[in-house]
VOKOLNU-102124 format. One record per atom (N, C-alpha, C): x, y, z. Coordinates in steps of 0.02 Angstrom, whole numbers, plus 50000, padded with zeros to 5 digits. Layout:
N
XYZ...
% end
This chain:
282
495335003950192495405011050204495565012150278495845015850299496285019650382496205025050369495935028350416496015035150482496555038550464496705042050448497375046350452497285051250514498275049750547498225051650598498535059150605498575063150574498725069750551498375071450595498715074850663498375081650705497945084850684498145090750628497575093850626496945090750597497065084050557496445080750533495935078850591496585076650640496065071150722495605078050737496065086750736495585091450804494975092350753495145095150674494325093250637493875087850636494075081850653493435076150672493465078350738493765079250798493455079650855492905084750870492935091850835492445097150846491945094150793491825089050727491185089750692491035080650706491335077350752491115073150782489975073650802490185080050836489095078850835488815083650786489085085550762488695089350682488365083050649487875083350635487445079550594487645073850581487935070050510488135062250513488835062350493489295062050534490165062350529490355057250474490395057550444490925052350391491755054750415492225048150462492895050750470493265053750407493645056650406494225055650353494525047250363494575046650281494935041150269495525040450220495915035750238496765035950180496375034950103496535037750067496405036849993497005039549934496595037249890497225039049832497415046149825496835050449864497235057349866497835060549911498005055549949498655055649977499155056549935499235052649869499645053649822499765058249787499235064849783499325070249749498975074449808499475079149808499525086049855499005089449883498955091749783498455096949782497715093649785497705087449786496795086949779496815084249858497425081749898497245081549962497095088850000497395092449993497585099650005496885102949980496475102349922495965104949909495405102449962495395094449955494855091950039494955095450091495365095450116495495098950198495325105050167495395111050124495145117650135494475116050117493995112950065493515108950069492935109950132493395106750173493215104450249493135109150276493745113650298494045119150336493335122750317493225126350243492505129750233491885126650239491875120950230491015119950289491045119650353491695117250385491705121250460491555126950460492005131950455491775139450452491095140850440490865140450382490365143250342489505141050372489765134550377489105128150376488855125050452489445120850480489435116550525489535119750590489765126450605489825128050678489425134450673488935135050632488565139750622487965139950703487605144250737487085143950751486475139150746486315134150768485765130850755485245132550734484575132050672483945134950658483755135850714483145140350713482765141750763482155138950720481825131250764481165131150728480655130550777479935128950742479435130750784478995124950798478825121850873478455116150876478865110650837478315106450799478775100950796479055101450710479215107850689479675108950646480335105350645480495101250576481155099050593481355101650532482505098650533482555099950460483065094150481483205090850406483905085250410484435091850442484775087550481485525091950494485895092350457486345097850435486855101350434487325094650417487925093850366488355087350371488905088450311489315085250347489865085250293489875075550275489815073950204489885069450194490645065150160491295069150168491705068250155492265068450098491655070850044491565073949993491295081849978490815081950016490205088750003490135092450078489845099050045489475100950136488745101350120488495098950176487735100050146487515103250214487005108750198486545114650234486095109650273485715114050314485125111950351484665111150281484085106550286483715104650222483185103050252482425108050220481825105650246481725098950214481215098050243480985088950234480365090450157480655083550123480405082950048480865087649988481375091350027481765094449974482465091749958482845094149881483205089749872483565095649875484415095349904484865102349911485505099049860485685102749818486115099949765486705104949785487345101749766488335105049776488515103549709489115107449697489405105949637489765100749652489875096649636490545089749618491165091149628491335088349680492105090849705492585086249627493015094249640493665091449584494215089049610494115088849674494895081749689494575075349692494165072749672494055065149662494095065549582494445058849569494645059149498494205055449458494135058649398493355054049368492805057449363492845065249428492425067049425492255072549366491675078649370491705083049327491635088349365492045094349395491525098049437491085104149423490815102349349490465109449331489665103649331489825099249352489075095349361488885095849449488165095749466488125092149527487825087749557488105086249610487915079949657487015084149693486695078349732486175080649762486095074949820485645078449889485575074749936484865075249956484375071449955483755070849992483645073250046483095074850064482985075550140482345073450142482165066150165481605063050196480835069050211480345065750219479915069150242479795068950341480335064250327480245063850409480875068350442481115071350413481815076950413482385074750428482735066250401482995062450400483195063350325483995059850330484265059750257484165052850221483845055950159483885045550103484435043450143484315037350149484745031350135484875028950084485425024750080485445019650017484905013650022484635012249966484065004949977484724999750004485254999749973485584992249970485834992750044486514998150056486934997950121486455000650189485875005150166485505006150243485955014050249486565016050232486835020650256486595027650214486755033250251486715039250240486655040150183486485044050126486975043350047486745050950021487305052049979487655056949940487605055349871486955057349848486875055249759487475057849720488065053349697488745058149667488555054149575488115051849556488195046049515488325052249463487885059449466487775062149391488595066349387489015066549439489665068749427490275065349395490025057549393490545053949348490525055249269491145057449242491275056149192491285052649142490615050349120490655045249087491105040649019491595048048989492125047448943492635045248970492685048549011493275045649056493515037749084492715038949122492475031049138492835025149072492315026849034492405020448970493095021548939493635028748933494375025348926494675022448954494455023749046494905019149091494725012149074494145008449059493805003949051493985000848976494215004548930494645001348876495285002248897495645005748913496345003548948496494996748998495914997549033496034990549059495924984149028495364983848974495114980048950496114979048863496194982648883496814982548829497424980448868497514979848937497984979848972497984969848969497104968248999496984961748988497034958248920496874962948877496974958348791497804957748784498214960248801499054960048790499044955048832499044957848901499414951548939499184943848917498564943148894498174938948885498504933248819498664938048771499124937148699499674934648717499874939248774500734936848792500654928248820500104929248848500124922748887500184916148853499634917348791499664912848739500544909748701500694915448696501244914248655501774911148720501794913648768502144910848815502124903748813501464901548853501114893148833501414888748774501314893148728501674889848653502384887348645502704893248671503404891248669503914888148734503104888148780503654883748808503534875048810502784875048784502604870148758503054864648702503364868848672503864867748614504514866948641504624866948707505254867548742505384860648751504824857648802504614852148803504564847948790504104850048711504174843848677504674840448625504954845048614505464842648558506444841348608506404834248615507004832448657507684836948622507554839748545508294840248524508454849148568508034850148605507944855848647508344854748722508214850748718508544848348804509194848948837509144856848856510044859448853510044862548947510514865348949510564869349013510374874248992510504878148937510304886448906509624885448913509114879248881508344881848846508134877348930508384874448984508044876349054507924881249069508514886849077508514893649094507894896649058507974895748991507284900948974506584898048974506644889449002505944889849013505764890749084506214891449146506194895849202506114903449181506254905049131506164913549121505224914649104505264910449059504634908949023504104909149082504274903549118503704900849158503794908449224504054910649241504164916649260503604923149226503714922749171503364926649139502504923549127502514919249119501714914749135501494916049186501544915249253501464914249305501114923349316501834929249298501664937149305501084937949259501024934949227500744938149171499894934349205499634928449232499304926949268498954932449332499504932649352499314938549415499174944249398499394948149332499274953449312498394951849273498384948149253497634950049236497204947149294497234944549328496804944949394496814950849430497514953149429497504960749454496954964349439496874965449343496684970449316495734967449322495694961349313495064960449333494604957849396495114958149431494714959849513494704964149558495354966949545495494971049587495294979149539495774978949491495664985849470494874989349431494494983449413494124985049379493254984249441493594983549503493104980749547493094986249605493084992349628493364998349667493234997149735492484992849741492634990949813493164985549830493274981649802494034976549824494444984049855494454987449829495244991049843495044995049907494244998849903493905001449972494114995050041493684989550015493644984050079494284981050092494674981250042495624978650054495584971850087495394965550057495204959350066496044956250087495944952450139496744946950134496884945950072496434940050013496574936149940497074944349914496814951649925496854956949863497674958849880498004958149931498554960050000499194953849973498794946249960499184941349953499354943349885498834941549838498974943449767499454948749746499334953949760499854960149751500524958849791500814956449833501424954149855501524948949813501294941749789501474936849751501524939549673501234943549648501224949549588501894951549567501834954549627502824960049654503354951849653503174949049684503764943049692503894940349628503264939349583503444935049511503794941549476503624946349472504014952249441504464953249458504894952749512505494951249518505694946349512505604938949496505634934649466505974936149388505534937349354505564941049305506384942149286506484946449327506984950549316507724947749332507804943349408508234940049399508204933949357507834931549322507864924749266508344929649209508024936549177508474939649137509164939649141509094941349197509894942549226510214934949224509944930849245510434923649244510604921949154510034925149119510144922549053510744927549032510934932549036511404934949041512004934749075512004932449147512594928149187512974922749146512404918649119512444910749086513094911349052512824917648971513334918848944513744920948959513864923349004514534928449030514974922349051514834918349087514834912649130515294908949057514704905548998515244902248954515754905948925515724911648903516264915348864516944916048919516774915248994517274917249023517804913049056517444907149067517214900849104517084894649051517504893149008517384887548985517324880948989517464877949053517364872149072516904869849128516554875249141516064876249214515824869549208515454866349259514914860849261514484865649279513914862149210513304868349201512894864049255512824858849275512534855149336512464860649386513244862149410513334864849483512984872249469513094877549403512834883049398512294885449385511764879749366511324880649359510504879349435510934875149486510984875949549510814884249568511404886749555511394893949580510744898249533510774897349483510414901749435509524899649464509484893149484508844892249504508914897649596509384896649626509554900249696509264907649666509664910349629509524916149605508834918749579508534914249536507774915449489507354917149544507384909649577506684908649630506884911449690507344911349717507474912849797507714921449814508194923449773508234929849808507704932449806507064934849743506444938249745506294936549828506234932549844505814930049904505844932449955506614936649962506704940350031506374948850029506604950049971506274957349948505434957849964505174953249934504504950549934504414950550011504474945050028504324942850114504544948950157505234953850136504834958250185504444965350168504434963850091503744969250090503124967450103503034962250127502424958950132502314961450209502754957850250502774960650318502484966250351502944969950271503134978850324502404981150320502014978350258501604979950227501034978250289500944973350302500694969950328500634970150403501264974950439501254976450494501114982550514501114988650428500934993850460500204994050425499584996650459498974998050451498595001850393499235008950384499055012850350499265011150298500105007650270500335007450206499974998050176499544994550222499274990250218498324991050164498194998050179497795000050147497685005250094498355005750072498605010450014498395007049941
% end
């Protein structure tokens, strides 16, 4: 996750910088849709106004209250100590519900819960997830892994059969077990995708090197993919047009083509990816 460097985002962290416990803005998937980025910042904009540049309590002796805070999600009020102050569930996070709400502690020592595990601040959001929702994304993925999974099998099979049976042993059935093994290989990365990365939310929060490599080598076999199609289609064009070619020398190229052009597309999305900060944590 990155900072977004949007002006007016930097002058709102600079004025609620000492308001209670700052959570920055961070890049997230609501960049991708307008309106639920567009709903945060007015979000924001009204616990500034309303909440955060309000007058300080006036208390008495050693009266305290948790402070005043925006947690990046919610706004939360001044809160006496031992009480719990509940918000409705913001509706630009997706998954959520917002006719349910979230709730935040306030210590007896006029300090906010922590989490037991991270030590940090925390924002009880658990009763706003959707739990229907939850478990379709969770069979979609779990269906995304049973296909690719099937495909894979049958892949294995036939090219297993490529192999073994010599009366196979042509220039055409190379090509398609470079297509094949093309498609093995994607079809590999795609369910590691779906079960480490997609089904795991902090991988995608913490944005690990392994999660950065994988998804560029992902993109590269998928274009893979695509030029192997294309050569199996060259091939023929190639005999119908070209009848005496040495399939030796053209099949040279068709491997140039399968494995190597992907590689430049790839290598420099990897780069660009890789050199800029923000599209590095998208």
């Amino acid at each position: 996750m990155c900072i977004v460097s949007d002006p007016e985002l930097k002058l709102l962290e600079a004025i609620t910088q000492d308001i209670g416990d700052f959570v920055p803005w961070e890049q997230s998937s609501l960049r991708g849709e307008n309106w639920q980025w567009q709903e945060k910042i007015n979000q924001f904009k009204n616990c500034l106004e309303d909440v955060l540049l309000r007058p300080p309590p006036l208390l008495e002796g050693n009266e305290t209250v948790c402070p005043r805070t925006w947690d990046g999600w919610s706004c939360w009020d001044d809160t006496l100590p031992g009480h719990t102050v509940y918000a409705p569930c913001p509706q630009f996070v997706a998954g959520f519900l917002s006719s349910r709400q979230a709730h935040k502690y306030c210590n007896l020592d006029g300090t906010w819960f922590r989490h037991p595990v991270t030590k940090h601040i925390w924002s009880n959001y658990t009763a706003c997830v959707d739990t229907h929702d939850l478990q379709f994304r969770n069979l979609v993925n779990s269906l995304y892994v049973g296909g690719y999974s099937i495909s894979l099998v049958a892949l294995l099979l036939s090219l297993f059969i490529f192999f073994y049976f010599r009366s196979l042993r042509c220039r055409r059935i190379t090509i398609h077990k470079n297509l094949f093994t093309s498609f093995i290989i994607n079809n590999l990365c795609w369910i590691l995708w779906y079960i480490h990365v997609i089904a795991q939310p902090h991988v995608i929060e913490e944005n690990p090197d392994w999660c950065q490599v994988l998804h560029v080598v992902t993109q590269y076999f998928l274009l893979c993919n695509y030029l192997w199609m294309f050569c199996e289609g060259l091939y023929l064009h190639t005999l119908l047009v070209m009848a005496f070619i040495a399939e030796d020398k053209i099949l040279k190229w068709f491997l140039l083509i399968g494995w190597g052009f992907p590689l430049l597309p790839a290598i420099g999305y990897g780069v660009a990816r890789r050199m800029d900060p923000e599209a590095s944590k998208m």
